[in-house]
C-alpha positions in Angstrom: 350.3 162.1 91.2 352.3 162.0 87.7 350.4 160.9 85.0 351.5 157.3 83.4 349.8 157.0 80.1 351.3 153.5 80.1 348.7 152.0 83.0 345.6 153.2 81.0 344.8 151.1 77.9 344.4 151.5 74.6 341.5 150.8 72.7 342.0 150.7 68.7 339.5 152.9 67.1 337.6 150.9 64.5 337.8 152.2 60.4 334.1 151.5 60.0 332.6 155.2 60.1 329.4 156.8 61.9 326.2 157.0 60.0 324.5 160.1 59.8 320.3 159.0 60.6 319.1 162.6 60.9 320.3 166.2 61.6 318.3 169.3 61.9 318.9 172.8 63.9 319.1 171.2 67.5 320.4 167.9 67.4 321.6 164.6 65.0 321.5 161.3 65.5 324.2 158.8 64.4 325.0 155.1 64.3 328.5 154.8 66.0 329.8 151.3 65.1 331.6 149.0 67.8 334.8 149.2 69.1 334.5 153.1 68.6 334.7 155.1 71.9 332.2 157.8 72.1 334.0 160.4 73.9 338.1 160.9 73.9 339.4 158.5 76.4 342.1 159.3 79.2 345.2 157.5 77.0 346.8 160.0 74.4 346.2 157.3 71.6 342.1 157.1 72.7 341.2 160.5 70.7 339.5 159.3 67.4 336.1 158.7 69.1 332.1 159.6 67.9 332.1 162.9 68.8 335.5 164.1 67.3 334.3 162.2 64.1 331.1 164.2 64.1 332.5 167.3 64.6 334.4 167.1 61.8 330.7 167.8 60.0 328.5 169.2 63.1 331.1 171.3 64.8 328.8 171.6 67.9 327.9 168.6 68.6 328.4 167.3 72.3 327.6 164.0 74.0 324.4 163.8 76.0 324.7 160.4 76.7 327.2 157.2 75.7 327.4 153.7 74.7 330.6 151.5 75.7 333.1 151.0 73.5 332.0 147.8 71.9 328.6 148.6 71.7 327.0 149.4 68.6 323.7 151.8 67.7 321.7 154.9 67.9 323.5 158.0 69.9 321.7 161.8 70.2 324.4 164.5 69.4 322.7 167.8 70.9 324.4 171.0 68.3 323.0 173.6 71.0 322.8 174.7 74.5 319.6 174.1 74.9 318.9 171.5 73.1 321.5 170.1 75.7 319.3 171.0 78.5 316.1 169.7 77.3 317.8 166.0 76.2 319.8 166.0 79.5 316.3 166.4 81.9 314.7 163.7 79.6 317.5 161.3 80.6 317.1 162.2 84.0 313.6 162.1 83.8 314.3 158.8 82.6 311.5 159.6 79.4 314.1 158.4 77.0 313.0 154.9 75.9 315.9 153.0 74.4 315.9 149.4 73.3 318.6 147.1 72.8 319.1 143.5 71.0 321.5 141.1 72.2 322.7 137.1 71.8 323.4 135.7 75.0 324.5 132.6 75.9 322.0 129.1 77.0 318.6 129.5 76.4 316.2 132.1 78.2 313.1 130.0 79.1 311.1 132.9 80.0 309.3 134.8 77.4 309.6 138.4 79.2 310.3 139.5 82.3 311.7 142.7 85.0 315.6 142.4 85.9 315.6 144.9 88.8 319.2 144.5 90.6 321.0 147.3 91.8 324.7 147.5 90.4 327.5 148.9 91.8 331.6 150.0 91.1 333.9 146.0 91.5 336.7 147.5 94.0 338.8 144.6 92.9 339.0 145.5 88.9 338.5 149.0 87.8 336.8 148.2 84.8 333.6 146.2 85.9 330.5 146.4 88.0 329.0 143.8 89.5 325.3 143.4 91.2 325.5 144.4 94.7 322.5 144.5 97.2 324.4 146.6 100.1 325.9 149.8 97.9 324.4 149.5 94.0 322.5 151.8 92.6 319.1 150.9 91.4 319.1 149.4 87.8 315.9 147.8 86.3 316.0 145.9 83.3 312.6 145.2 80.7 313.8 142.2 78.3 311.4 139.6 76.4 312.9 136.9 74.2 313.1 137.2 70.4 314.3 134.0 69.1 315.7 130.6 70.9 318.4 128.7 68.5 318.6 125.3 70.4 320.7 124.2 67.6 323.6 126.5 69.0 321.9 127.2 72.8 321.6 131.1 72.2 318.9 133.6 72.8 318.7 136.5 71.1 316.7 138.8 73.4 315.5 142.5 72.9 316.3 144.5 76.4 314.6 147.6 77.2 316.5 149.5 80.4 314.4 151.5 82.6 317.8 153.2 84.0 321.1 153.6 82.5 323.6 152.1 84.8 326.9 151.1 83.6 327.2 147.7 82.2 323.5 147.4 83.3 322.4 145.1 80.1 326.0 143.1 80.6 325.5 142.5 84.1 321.8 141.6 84.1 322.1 138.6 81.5 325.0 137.6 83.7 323.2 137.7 86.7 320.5 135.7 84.8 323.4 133.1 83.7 322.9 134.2 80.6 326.3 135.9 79.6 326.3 138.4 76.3 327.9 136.3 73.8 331.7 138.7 73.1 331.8 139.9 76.3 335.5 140.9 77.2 334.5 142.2 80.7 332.6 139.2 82.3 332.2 136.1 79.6 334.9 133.3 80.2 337.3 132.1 76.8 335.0 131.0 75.0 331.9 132.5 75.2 333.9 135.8 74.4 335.7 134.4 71.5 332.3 132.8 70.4 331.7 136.1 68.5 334.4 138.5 66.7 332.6 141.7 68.6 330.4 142.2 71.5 326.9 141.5 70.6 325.1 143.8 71.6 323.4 146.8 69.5 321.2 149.9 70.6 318.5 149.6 67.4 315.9 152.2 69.1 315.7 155.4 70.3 312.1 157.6 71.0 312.6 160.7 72.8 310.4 164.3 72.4 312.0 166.9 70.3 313.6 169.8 72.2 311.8 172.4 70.1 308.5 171.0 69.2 308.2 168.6 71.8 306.9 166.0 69.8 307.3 162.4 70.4 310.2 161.1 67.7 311.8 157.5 67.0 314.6 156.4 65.5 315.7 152.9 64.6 318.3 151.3 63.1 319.4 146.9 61.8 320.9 145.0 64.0 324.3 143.6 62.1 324.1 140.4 63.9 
């Protein structure tokens, strides 16, 4: 099949720069800003990402694990082999605890609760996922409600995935009816164009150190 950079598309990489939270011999952790892939994408014009950024000043950095394009927060930039190896099992292991605030849409009348719907590829759009009981992969979602603006009818809610499904976080407030307010993939007109970005932001990160083991967090402000 010939490539045709023309069907893939483009997504403008933002001027706002990474911020450097900590580095030391095995790994550093950054703040990549939204609408800044995090590895090159498949379009010519989609190399300015995270990674190529941090290379620039940690020439070994690799990607261990991603957030979407228009998703801001904390990402763990392994500089060594096995540094890689230890990060990778505790994602797989699933003993990296990540936490994420987001503004939905309506307001969440439950003050915590379990999400636990399996999600799966959408054969009709590339792009998305959708919750599917038949052939979706198990995705469990931990969320509790921060703050309820009735004035507006939002929630901001702090979501805490147990697995790291694509669009899991996106697709779990949907299936709640509770749409993350920005949302290009699955909000309709308005409630996308309700906010200039996608508002969601990864503000926590606890993992154990690949040399000493120890148990380590890192946080960082939400800029909504």
């Amino acid at each position: 099949m010939t490539f045709d950079p023309t069907q893939l598309t483009v997504l403008p990489a933002t001027s706002e720069p990474f911020e450097l939270i900590h580095a030391d011999d095995d790994f550093v952790v950054v703040y990549k800003p939204t609408k800044l892939l995090t590895v090159p994408g498949r379009h010519p014009d989609n190399n300015d990402c995270l990674v190529s950024r941090v290379q620039k000043q940690f020439p070994t950095a690799v990607v261990v694990h991603r957030l979407d394009y228009d998703t801001s927060g904390l990402v763990i930039l392994p500089l060594n082999k096995p540094a890689l190896s230890n990060i990778s099992k505790q994602f797989q292991a699933r003993t990296v605890h990540k936490q994420y605030t987001a503004i939905v849409d309506g307001i969440i009348k439950t003050d915590s609760d379990c999400i636990d719907m399996p999600i799966a590829k959408d054969p009709e759009n590339p792009r998305c996922y959708k919750v599917c009981f038949e052939s979706g992969k198990v995705s469990v979602t931990n969320f509790e409600v921060l703050e309820r603006d009735l004035e507006h009818n939002k929630t901001r809610v702090l979501l805490k995935p147990v697995t790291g499904r694509s669009h899991q976080l996106r697709l779990h407030m949907l299936a709640m009816g509770h749409v993350i307010l920005g949302d290009e993939f699955y909000a309709d007109e308005a409630r996308f164009k309700a906010s200039s970005r996608l508002l969601l932001h990864s503000n926590f990160i606890e993992f154990s150190h690949p040399k000493t083991d120890k148990l380590i967090q890192f946080k960082f402000d939400v800029p909504f």
